[in-house]
MITILUM-217219 format. One line per 2 residues: number of its first residue (from 0); their letters; for each residue y, z, x of C-alpha. Coordinates in Angstrom, 1 decimal. Example, Ala and Ser with C-alpha at 12.3 -4.5 7.8 and 13.67 -1.06 7.14 Angstrom:
BEGIN
0	as	-4.5,7.8,12.3  -1.1,7.1,13.7 $
// end
This chain:
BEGIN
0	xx	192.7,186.8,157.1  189.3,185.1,157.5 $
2	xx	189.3,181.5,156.8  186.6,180.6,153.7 $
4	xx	183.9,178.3,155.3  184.5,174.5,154.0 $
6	xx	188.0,176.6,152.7  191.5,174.9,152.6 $
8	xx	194.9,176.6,152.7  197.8,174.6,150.1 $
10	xx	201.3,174.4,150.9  201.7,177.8,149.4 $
12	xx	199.6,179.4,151.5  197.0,180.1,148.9 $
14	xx	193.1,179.2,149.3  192.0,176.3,147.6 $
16	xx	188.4,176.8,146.7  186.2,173.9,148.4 $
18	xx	185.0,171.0,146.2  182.2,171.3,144.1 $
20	xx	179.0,170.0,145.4  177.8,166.1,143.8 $
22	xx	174.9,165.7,142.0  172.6,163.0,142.3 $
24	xx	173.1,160.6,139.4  169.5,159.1,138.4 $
26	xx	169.9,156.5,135.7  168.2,157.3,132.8 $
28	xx	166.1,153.9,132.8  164.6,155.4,136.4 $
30	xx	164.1,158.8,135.0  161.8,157.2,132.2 $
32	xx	160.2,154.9,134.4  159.3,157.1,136.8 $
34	xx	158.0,159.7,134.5  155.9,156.5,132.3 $
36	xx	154.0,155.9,136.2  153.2,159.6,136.1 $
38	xx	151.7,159.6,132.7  150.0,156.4,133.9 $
40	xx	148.6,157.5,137.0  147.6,160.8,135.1 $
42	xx	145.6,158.9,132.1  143.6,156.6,135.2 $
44	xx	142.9,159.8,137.2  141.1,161.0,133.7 $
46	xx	139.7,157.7,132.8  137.7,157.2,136.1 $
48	xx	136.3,160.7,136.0  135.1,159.9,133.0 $
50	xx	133.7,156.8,133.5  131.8,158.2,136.5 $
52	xx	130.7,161.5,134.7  126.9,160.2,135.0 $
54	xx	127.3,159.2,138.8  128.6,162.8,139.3 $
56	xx	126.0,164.5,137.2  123.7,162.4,138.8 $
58	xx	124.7,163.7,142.3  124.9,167.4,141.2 $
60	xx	121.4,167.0,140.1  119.8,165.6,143.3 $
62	xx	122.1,168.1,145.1  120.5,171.1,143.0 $
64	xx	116.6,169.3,143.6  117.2,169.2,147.4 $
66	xx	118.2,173.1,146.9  114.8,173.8,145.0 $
68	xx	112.9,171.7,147.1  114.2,173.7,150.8 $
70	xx	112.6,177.1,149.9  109.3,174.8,150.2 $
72	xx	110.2,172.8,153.4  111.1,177.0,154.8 $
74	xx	107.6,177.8,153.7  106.2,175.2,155.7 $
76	xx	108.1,175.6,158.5  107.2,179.3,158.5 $
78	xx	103.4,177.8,159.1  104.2,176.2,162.1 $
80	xx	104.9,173.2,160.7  107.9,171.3,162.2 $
82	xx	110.4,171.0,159.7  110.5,167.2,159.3 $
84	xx	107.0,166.7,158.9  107.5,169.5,156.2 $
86	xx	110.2,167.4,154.8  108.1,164.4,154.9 $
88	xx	105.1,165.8,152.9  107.6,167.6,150.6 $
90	xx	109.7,164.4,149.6  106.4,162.1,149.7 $
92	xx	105.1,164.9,147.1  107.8,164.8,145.0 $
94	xx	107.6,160.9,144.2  104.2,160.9,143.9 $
96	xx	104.3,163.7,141.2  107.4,162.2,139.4 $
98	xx	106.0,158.3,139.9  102.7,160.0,137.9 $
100	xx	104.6,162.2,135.6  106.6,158.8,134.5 $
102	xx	103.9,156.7,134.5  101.6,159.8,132.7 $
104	xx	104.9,160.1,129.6  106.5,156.3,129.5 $
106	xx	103.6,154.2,127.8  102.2,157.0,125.9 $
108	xx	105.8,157.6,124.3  106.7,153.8,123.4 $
110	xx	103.4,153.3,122.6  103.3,156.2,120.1 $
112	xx	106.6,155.3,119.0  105.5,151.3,117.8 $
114	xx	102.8,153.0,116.2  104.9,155.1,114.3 $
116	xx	107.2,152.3,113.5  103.8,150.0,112.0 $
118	xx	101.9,152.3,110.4  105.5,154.2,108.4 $
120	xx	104.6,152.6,104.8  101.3,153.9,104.9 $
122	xx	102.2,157.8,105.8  104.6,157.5,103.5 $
124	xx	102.1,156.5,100.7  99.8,159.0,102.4 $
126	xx	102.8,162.0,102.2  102.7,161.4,98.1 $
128	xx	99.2,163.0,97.7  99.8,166.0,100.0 $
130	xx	99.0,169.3,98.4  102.1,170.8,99.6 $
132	xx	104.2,167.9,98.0  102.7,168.7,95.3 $
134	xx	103.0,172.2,95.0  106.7,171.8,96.1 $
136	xx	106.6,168.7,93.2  105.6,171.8,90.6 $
138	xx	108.5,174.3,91.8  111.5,171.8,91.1 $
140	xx	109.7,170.0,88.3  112.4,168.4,85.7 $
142	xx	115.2,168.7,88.5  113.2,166.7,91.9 $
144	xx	111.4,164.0,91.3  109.4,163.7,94.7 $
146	xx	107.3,161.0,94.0  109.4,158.6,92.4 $
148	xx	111.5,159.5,95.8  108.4,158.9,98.0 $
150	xx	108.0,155.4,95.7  111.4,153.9,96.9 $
152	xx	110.8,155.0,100.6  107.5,153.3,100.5 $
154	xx	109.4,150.1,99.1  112.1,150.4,101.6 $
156	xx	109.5,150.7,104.7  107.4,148.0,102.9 $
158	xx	110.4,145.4,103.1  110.4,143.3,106.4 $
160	xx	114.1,143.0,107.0  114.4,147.1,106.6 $
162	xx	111.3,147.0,109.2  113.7,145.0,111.1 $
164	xx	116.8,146.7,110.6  114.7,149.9,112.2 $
166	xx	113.6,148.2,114.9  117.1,148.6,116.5 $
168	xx	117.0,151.6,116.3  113.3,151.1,118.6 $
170	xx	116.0,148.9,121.1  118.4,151.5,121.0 $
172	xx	115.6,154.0,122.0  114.0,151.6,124.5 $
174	xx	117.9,151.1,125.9  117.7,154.7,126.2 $
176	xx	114.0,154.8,128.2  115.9,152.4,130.5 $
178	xx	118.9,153.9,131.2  116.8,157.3,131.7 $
180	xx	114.6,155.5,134.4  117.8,154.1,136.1 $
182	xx	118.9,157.4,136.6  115.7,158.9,137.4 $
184	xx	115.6,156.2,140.5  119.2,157.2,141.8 $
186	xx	118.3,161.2,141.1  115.2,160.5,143.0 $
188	xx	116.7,158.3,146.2  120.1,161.0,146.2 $
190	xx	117.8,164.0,146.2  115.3,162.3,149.1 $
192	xx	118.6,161.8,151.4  120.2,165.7,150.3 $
194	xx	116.6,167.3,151.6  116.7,165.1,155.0 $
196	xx	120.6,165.5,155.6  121.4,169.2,154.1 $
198	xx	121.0,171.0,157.7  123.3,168.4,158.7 $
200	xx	126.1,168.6,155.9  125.8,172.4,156.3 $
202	xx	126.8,171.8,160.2  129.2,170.0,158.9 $
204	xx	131.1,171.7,156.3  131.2,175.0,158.6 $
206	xx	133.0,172.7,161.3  135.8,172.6,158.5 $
208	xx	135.9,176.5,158.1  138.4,178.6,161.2 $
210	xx	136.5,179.4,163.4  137.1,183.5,163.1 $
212	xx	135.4,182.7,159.3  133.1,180.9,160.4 $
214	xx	130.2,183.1,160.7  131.0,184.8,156.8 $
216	xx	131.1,181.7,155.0  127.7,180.6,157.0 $
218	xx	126.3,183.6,155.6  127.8,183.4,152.0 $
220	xx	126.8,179.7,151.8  122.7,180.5,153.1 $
222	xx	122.7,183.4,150.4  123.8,180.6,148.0 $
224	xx	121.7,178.0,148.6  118.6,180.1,149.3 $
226	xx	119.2,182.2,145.8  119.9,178.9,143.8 $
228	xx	117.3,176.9,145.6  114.7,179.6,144.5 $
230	xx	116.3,179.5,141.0  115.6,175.4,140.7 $
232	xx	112.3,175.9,141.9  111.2,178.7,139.8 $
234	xx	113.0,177.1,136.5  111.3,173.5,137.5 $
236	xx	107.9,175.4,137.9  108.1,177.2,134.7 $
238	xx	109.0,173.8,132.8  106.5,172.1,134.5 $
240	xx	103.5,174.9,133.1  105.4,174.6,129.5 $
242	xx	105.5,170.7,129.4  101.2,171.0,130.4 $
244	xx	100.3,173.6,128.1  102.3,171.7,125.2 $
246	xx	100.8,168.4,125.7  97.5,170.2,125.6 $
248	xx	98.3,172.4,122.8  99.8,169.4,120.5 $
250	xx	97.1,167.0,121.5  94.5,169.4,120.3 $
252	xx	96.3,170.4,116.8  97.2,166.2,116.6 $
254	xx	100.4,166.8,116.1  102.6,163.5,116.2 $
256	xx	104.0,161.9,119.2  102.3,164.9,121.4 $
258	xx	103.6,162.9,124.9  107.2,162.9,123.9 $
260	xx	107.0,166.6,122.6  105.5,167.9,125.4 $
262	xx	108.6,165.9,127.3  110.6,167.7,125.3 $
264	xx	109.1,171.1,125.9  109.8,170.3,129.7 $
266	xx	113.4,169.3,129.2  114.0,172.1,127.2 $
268	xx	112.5,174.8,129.8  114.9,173.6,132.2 $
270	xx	117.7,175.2,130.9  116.9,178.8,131.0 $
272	xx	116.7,180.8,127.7  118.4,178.6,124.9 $
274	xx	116.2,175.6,126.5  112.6,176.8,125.2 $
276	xx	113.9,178.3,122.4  115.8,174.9,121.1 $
278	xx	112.6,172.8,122.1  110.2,174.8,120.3 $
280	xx	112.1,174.4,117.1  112.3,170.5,117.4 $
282	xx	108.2,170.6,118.3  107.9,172.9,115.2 $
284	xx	110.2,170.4,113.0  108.1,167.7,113.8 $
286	xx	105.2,169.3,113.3  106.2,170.1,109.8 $
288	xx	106.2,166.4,109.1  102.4,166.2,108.8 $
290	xx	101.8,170.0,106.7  103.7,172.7,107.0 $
292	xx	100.5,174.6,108.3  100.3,172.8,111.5 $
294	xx	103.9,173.4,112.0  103.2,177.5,111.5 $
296	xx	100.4,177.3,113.9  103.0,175.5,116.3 $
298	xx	105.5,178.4,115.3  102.9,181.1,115.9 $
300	xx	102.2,179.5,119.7  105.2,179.3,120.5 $
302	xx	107.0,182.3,119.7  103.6,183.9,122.2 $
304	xx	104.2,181.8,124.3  108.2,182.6,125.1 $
306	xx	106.9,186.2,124.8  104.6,185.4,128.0 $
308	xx	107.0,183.4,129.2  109.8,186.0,129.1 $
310	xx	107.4,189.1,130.1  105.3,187.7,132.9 $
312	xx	105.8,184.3,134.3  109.8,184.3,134.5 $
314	xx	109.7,187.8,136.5  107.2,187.2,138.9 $
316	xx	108.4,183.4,139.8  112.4,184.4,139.7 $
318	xx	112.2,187.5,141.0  114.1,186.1,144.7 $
320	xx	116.2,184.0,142.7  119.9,185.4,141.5 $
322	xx	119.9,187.4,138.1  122.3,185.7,135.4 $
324	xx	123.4,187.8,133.0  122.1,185.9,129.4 $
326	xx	125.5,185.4,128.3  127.1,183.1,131.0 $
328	xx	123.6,181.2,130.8  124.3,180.6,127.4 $
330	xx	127.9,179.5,128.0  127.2,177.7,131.4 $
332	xx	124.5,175.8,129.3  127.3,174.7,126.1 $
334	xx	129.7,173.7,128.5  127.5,171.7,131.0 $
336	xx	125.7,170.0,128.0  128.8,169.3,126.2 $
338	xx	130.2,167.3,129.3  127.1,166.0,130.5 $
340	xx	124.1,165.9,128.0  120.9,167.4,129.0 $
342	xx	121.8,167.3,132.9  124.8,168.8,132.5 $
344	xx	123.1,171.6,131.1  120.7,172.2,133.6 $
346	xx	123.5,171.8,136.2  125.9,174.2,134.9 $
348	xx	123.3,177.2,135.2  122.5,176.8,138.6 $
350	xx	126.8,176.2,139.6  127.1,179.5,137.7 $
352	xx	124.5,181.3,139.6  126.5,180.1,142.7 $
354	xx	129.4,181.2,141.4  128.3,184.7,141.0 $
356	xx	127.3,185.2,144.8  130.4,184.0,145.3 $
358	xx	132.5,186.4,143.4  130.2,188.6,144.1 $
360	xx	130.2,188.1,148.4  134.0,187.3,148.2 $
362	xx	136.1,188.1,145.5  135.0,191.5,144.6 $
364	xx	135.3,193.2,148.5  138.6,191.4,149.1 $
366	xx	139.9,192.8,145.8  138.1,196.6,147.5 $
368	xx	140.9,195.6,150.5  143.8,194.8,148.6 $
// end
């Protein structure tokens, strides 16, 4: 009769079953304490992420810019231009037309703002005698009393210590200017070094790819960064024609604050299709501020203008960039603006267009395989 392995025979010549295996006794205390050093190092992991959200976003950005800025250094090259001195003139264009854009927005926009601020208790005294206040007034009469409302805001703006109490909400926004130019600096110095270096940290990241992959992934990640570099560019050139024609529009209507609105309307075309519609409505809000028919003639431009916009100047300046369906623009553009703010949002398109080539190029034909 085989012999059990680890098996014993007793005196009566029976098997005795070998002895069961020990377990590893962990004290409780350690169980806890180990798991509390988990939970620890978990809650760090998600406090520093968080704390350098910006310096990420930040990076994402100028990675995106260098992206939009390579179709032009390919264009140059393509004229015989080497491609350094094409990335010379490119990045020395860029600061230039940002340093001017900033210097062209900044004063205008605190200075407007001050204004605003000093000359409050007198458009508020002016907003009493308005024709539409007062047809409004005439509607509601015996249940809104408008102008004993506009009466205590013209006391409450007259006072010196409300004036003053307002006035940090002018630091807050002036903290705001500051912390916006900080950022523009490091976008501006990480997106010159991505447009000198990105041949190089393309080298590079194939190295880490085996070598019988090698030549796909080189071609997935040139579709990618050609499709989303054209997409930057296009959506940065059709912001850039929305921000001019709004500060020209709103200067010539005198609409208030026109240098900020018009920075606005170019923050808002970044992000493609909830962008320009979302800025128009805060130009037309303000707008409505002085009478409600400057805000309607604001309305009317604007709803042409996205017509135009939508018809003819998005198909002819996208049409080499990669199509994204409206849908994942719209969530792409909630989700990167609920993490990061305004740059998150104009982010998260582009990384969703990537993503697309991606499945696209990879997921879908090795699914077709399977």
């Amino acid at each position: 009769m085989s012999k059990l392995p680890g098996s014993r025979r007793g005196t009566l010549g029976g098997v005795v079953p070998p002895p069961p295996a020990r377990r590893l006794q962990v004290p409780a205390f350690w169980m806890a304490f180990v798991g509390t050093l988990g939970v620890g190092l978990g809650l760090m992991v998600i406090n520093g992420l968080s704390t350098i959200a910006s310096v990420i976003t930040y990076v994402g950005v100028a990675l995106f810019l260098a992206l939009g800025l390579d179709p032009v250094i390919q264009f140059l090259a393509k004229r015989h231009i080497r491609r350094g001195l094409a990335t010379v003139l490119t990045l020395v264009v860029m600061v230039l037309a940002v340093t001017g854009v900033f210097l062209l927005i900044v004063p205008p926009v605190v200075a407007q703002i001050q204004a605003f601020i000093g000359n409050l208790p007198v458009l508020i005294n002016e907003l009493a005698n308005r024709e539409w206040v007062k047809d409004l007034e005439a509607q509601f009469a015996g249940s809104l009393d408008l102008n004993a409302l506009v009466s205590q805001g013209s006391q409450w703006a007259s006072d010196p210590k409300n004036i003053l109490s307002l006035g940090g909400g002018v630091v807050a926004v002036g903290a705001g200017i500051a912390n916006f130019t900080a950022g523009l600096i490091i976008v501006v110095i990480l997106t010159i070094y991505f447009t000198a270096t990105l041949p190089s940290i393309k080298r590079g990241l194939y190295l880490l790819v085996p070598r019988s992959r090698r030549a796909f992934t080189e071609s997935v990640t040139e579709e990618v960064t050609r499709s989303v570099g054209r997409y930057v560019f296009g959506q940065v050139l059709l912001a850039a024609i929305n921000g001019l024609l709004s500060s020209i529009f709103l200067t010539i209507i005198g609409s208030p604050l026109p240098a900020l609105l018009a920075f606005i309307a170019f923050l808002g075309s970044l992000i493609p299709l909830v962008g320009t519609l979302s800025g128009s409505i805060v130009i037309v809000a303000s707008c409505l501020f002085v009478s409600p028919s400057m805000a309607i003639i604001a309305g009317i431009y604007y709803l042409i203008y996205m017509q135009i916009e939508a018809y003819i100047l998005s198909p002819r300046i996208m049409n080499q960039a990669v199509n994204v369906p409206g849908s994942i623009v719209i969530i792409a553009a909630a989700a990167g603006g609920g993490l990061g703010g305004v740059l998150g949002a104009i982010v998260a398109v582009p990384l969703a267009a990537s993503l697309l080539i991606i499945v696209r190029r990879v997921v879908i034909p090795h699914q077709h395989k399977r």
